[in-house]
C-alpha positions, -999 to 999 in steps of 0.1 A, spaced: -499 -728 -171 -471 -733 -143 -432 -736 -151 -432 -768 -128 -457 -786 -150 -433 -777 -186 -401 -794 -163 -421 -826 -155 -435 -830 -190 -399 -826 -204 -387 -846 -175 -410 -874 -189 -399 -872 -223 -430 -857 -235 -429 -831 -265 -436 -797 -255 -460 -771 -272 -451 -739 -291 -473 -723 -261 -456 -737 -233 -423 -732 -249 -433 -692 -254 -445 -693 -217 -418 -706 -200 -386 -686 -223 -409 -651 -215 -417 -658 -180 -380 -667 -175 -365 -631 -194 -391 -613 -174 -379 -629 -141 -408 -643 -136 -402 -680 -137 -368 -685 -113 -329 -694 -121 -335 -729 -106 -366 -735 -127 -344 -723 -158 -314 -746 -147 -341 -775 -139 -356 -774 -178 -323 -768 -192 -310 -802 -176 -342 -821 -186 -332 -806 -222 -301 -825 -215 -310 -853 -203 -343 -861 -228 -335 -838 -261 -356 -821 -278 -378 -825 -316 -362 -802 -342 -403 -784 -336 -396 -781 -303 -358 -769 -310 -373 -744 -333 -402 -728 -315 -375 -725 -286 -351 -708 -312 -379 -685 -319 -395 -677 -284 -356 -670 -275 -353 -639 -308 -384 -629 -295 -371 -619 -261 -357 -589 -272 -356 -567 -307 -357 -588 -335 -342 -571 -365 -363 -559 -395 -338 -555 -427 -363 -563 -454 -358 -519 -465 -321 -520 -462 -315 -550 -480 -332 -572 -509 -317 -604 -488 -297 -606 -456 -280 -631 -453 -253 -638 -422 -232 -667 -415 -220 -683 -387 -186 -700 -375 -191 -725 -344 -156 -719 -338 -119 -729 -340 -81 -721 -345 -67 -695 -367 -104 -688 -376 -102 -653 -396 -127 -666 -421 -155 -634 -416 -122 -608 -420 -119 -618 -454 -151 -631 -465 -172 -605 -456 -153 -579 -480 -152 -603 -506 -191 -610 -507 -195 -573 -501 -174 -566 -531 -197 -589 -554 -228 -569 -548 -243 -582 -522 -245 -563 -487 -234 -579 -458 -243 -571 -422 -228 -596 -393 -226 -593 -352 -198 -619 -339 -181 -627 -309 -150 -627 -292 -131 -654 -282 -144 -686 -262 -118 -705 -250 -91 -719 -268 -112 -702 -298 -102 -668 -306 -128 -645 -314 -133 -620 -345 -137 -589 -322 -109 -593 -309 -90 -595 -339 -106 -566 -352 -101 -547 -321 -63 -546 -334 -70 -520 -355 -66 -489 -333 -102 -469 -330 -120 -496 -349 -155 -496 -330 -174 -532 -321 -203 -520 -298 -225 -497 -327 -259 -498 -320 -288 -508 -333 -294 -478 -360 -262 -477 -365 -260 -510 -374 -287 -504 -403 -272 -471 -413 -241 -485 -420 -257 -517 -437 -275 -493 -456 -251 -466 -465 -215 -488 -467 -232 -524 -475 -210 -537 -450 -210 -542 -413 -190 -568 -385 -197 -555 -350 -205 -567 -317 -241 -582 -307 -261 -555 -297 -276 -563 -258 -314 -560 -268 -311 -591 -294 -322 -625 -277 -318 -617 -241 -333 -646 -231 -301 -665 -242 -275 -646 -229 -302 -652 -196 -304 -685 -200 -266 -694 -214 -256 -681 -181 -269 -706 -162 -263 -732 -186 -223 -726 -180 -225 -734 -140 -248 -764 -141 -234 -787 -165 -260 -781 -196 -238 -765 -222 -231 -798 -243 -270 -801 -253 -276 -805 -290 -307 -785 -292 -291 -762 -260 -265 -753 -285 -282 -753 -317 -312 -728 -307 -283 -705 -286 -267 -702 -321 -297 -695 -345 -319 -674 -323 -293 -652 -325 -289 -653 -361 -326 -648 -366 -331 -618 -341 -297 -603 -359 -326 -600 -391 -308 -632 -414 -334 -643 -445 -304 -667 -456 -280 -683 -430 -247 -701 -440 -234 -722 -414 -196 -730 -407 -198 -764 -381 -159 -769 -376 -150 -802 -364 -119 -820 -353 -94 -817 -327 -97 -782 -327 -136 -778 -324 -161 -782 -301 -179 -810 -323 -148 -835 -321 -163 -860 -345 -177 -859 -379 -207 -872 -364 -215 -851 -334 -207 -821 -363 -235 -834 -390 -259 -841 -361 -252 -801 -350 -251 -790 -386 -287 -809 -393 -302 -796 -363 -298 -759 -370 -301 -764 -404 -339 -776 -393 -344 -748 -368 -336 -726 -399 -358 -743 -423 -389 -746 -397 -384 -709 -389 -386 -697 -425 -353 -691 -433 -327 -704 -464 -302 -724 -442 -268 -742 -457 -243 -759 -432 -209 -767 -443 -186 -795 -423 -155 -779 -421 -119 -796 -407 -107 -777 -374 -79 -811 -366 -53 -780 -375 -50 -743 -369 -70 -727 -406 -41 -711 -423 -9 -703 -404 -14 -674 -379 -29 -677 -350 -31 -646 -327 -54 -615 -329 -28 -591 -351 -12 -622 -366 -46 -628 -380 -55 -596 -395 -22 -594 -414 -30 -631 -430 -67 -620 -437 -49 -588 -450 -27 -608 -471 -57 -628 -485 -78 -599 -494 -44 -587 -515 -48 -621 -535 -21 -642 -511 -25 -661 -478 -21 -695 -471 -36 -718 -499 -56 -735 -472 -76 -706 -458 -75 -692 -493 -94 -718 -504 -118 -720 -476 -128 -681 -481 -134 -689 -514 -154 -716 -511 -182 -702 -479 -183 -665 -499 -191 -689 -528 -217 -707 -514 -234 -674 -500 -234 -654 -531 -256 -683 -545 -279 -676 -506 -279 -643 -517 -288 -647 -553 -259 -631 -568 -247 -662 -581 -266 -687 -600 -244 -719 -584 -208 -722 -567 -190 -722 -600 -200 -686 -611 -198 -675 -570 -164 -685 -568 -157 -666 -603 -171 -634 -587 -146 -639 -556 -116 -646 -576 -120 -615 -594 -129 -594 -564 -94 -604 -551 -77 -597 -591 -92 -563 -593 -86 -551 -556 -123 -544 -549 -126 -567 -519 -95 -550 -502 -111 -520 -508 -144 -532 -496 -121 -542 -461 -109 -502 -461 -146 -489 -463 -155 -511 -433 -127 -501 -410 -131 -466 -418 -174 -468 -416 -162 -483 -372 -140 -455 -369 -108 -476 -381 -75 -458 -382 -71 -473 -422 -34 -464 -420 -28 -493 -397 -39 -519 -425 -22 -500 -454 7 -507 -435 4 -537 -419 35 -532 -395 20 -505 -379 -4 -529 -363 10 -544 -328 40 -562 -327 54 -585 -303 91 -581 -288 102 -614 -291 100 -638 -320 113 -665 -319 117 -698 -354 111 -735 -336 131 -759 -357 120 -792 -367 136 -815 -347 137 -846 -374 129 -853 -405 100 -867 -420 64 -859 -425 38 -838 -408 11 -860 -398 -5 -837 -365 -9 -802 -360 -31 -804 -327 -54 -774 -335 -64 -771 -297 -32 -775 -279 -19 -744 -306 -50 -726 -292 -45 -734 -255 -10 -720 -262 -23 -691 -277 -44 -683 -246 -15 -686 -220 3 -666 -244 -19 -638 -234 -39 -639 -273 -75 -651 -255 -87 -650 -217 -86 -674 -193 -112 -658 -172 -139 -629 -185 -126 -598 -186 -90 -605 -191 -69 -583 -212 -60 -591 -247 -24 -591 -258 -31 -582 -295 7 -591 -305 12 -624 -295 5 -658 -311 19 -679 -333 27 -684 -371 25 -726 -380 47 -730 -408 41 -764 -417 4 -781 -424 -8 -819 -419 5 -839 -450 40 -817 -457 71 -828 -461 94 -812 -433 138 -818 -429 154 -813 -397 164 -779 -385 138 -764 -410 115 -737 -396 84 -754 -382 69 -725 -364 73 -688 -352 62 -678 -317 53 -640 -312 55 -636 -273 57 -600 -251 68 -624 -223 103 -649 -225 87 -675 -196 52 -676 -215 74 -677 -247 90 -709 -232 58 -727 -221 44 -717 -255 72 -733 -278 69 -767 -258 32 -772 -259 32 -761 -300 62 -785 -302 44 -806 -289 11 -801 -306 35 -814 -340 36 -852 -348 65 -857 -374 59 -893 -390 82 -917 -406 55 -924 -432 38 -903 -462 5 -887 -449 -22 -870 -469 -33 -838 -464 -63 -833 -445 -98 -822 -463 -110 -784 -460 -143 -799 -462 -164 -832 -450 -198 -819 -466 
C-alpha cells in the first residue's frame, strides 16, 4: 500500500477502505507518510468529501493514534459533550455541576479559546491555582474519587489530529465537513465517551453560519458516533447573539456562578437546563427530558450543583474563596455603561463582532500564545426581541486599557441594531 495511491483514489472520488484509511492516518503520526502527502489528502477531502463510513473509520484511525481512554471501571456510562463554539459560551461551567449533582459522573477535556470564540480553560483559569493540564491518571482518579472533572486535553489523546489539524490551518482545508466532524469526535471517543451530546451553534456568531451547514455538521458527527458504537444526540443551538449577557473570561464565571445559585440570565438559564437535561436521559439517570430537567431544577433549589462546582475547583487545586466571593476574582479598572442611543426595539446583537471585540479587548488571542486578560469583556444588557428607550443602559464594557476601551464600545455599538418595528425573540434551539 503507498500513500500516493490513497490521494489519487480520493482525488478520483473513489471511497476509501477502513485499511487504507488506518494506513495512511498511522503512517502519517509515525512520520512516515510526509506533511505534503497529509496536506495533498486533506485537500482531496475538501474537494471530493467523504461517506459518513469513510468519515468514521477516519474518526477512529485518528483516537487510535494515541491512548484511547478506558472508563468502563470508573464509571457505569461516560458520557461527554461537546460545544462547536460561540459567544458568551459558559455552558460546561454550569452544566457539568448540575449533571454531576444528579448522580451521574462527569468527566470532560475542553479547549481554550479559537478566535472570536472564547474558550472554557481560559475562563476557568480565572480562578487562581485552578489546574487544566492533569494527566491522564489524574484525570480517572478524580473521575473516580470527585465524579467530576473539566481539564485540558491530555497530549497522548488523538495525536494524529492535532498532527494533522496543523497542516489543515496553512493550506486552506479547515472548512471540510468530514475534516471538521472527525477532528471533533475522534477526540471525544479517545477522551473514553459511551454517550456524546453535541452542542452545533449556529448563527452569526458560529462557525456553521446557517441552519443548514449546522444540521449537515450535526448529522455527520451524529453518524461517525452511531457507526463507532457510541449513543450520539446533536442539538442546533442559536449563536446570532452572545448566550447570556457576559462575555469575558471572569465575566463569565461570575454569570455561570450566578446560575449555579439559581439566577443568571433566563436565556442561558434555559439553555443549561435544557443540554444537562438531555444528558441525564444519555446517561440514564433520567427516563425522558421532562424528569431530567426536574432533577436540574432541584440541583439548583437545594444548592447541590453549586456545591458540586466547589468540589471541582478545589479537586484542580482551586483557591474556592475566589468563587465564594465572587469579587475577589479579577476585576477590570475601567467600566464603563453604553447608552442606547434611540429608542425602539432590539432586532441584532451581532454575536461575532461582540466577540472580535472581546479579543482586541485583550479576553482571547489574536496570535498563539498571547496572554489572556482575565478582567475584561463585556456585559450585553439587552437581547434580540427587547424593548430598549433611549439613554437606557445597553451594555457594560470592562477594559484595563481606555484606547481598547474606545475601539471596544464602537464596534459593540455597532454590533446593536435598534429597529423601529416589534421583533421576536430569537429561538434557543432549531432542533
Amino acid at each position: 500500500m503507498r500513500a500516493v495511491d490513497i490521494i489519487v483514489k480520493k482525488r478520483n472520488r473513489l471511497e476509501l477502505t477502513a485499511g487504507e484509511i488506518g494506513f495512511f492516518i498511522d503512517g502519517f503520526s509515525r512520520g512516515e507518510i510526509a506533511d505534503y502527502q497529509a496536506s495533498a489528502f486533506a485537500m482531496a477531502v475538501l474537494l471530493n468529501g467523504m461517506t459518513p463510513a469513510e468519515t468514521a473509520e477516519l474518526t477512529l484511525a485518528m483516537a487510535g493514534s494515541g491512548q484511547v481512554l478506558d472508563l468502563s471501571g470508573i464509571v457505569d456510562i461516560a458520557v461527554d459533550k461537546h460545544s462547536s463554539g460561540g459567544v458568551g459560551d459558559k455552558t460546561s461551567l454550569a452544566v457539568l455541576p448540575m449533571i454531576a449533582a444528579c448522580g451521574l459522573p462527569v468527566g470532560k477535556m475542553s479547549g481554550r479559546g479559537l478566535g472570536f470564540s472564547g474558550g472554557t480553560l481560559d475562563k476557568l483559569e480565572s480562578i487562581p491555582g485552578y489546574r487544566v493540564d492533569l494527566t491522564t491518571e489524574e484525570f480517572k482518579r478524580q473521575l473516580k474519587e470527585k465524579g467530576i472533572v473539566l481539564t485540558g486535553q491530555s497530549l497522548d489523546l488523538a495525536p494524529a489530529d492535532g498532527k494533522l489539524y496543523a497542516l489543515r490551518d496553512v493550506t486552506g482545508t479547515v472548512p471540510s465537513m468530514p475534516l471538521i466532524a472527525s477532528s471533533i469526535m475522534c477526540k471525544k471517543i479517545a477522551a473514553g465517551a459511551q454517550a456524546i451530546l453535541l452542542d452545533v451553534k449556529t448563527g452569526l456568531g458560529a462557525f456553521m453560519e446557517t441552519l443548514d451547514q449546522a444540521r449537515e455538521l450535526a448529522g455527520l458527527m451524529v453518524d461517525i458516533g452511531r457507526l463507532a458504537g457510541r449513543e450520539t444526540l446533536a442539538l442546533l443551538s442559536d449563536m446570532n447573539q452572545p448566550l447570556g449577557r457576559a462575555v469575558g473570561n471572569a465575566l463569565e464565571v461570575i454569570e455561570a456562578i450566578d446560575t449555579l445559585h439559581g439566577g443568571g440570565p433566563a436565556d442561558f438559564r434555559g439553555h443549561c437546563l435544557h443540554v444537562a437535561a438531555h444528558m441525564l436521559v444519555l446517561g440514564k439517570r433520567a427516563k425522558d427530558l421532562q424528569s431530567g430537567r426536574a432533577l436540574v431544577e432541584k440541583s439548583l433549589a437545594d444548592g447541590s450543583a453549586w456545591e458540586q462546582f466547589r468540589v471541582l475547583v478545589r479537586a484542580q487545586g482551586g483557591d474556592v474563596s475566589f468563587i465564594d466571593d465572587r469579587g475577589k476574582l479579577p476585576r477590570a479598572s475601567l467600566v464603563e455603561v453604553e447608552k442606547a442611543p434611540r429608542s425602539g426595539t432590539v432586532a441584532q446583537v451581532h454575536a461575532r463582532i461582540v466577540g472580535e471585540a472581546a479579543v482586541a479587548l485583550g479576553a482571547g488571542r489574536a496570535r498563539k500564545g498571547d496572554p489572556i486578560d482575565h478582567a475584561v469583556g463585556f456585559l450585553i444588557l439587552k437581547k434580540v426581541g427587547d424593548r430598549v428607550e433611549k439613554g437606557e443602559p445597553l451594555f457594560e464594557i470592562h477594559a484595563n486599557h481606555p484606547e481598547k476601551l474606545e475601539d471596544a464600545r464602537k464596534s459593540v455599538l455597532s454590533a446593536h441594531v435598534i429597529s423601529d418595528e416589534s421583533v421576536s425573540p430569537l429561538p434557543l434551539f432549531y432542533g
